[in-house]
N, C-alpha and C positions, 0 to 999 in steps of 0.2 A: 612582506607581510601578506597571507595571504584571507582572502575575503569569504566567509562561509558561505556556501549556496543556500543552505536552507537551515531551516530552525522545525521544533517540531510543531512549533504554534500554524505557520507557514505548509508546511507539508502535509502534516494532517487537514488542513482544511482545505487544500486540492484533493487530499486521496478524496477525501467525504461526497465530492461532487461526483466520484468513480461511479459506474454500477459494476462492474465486475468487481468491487472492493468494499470490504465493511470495515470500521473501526470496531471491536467489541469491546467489552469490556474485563478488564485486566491484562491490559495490553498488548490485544492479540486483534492481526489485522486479517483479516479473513479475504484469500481472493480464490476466483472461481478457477478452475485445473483450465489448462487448455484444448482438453481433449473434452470439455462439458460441451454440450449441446444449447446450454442456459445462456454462455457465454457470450459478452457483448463486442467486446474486444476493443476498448476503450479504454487498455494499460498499454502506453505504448514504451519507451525508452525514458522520456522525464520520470513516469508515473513509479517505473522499477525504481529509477536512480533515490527515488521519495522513500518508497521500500527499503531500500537497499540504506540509509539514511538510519530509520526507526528502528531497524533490523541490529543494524552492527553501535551505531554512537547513542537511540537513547532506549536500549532494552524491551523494545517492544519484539512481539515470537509472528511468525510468518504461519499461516495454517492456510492447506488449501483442502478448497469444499469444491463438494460436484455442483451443489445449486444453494440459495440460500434457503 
């Protein structure tokens, strides 16, 4: 049996504490490009795996912006 890492209640409200990340609304998680200059770089490997989570199990879309 294996144990979920995360739920989206759970992972949204670490991305929420991101600044390179915004939750928007219609389920579009907005994160800053890495070649921004705005960029705080405060998504490390948890914060994608959180992404990568919303992204592919509860249909949330990935958009990357230059600044917010």
């Amino acid at each position: 049996m294996s144990h979920l890492k995360h739920t989206p209640f759970t992972a949204l409200a670490s991305l929420k504490r991101k600044r390179d990340c915004q939750i928007l609304p219609g389920g579009v998680i907005a994160v800053i490009s890495p070649k921004s200059p705005h960029r705080a770089g405060d998504l490390g490997n948890g914060s994608w795996g959180r992404i990568d989570y919303l992204v592919k199990v509860a249909g949330f879309r990935l958009q990357r912006v230059w600044k917010f």
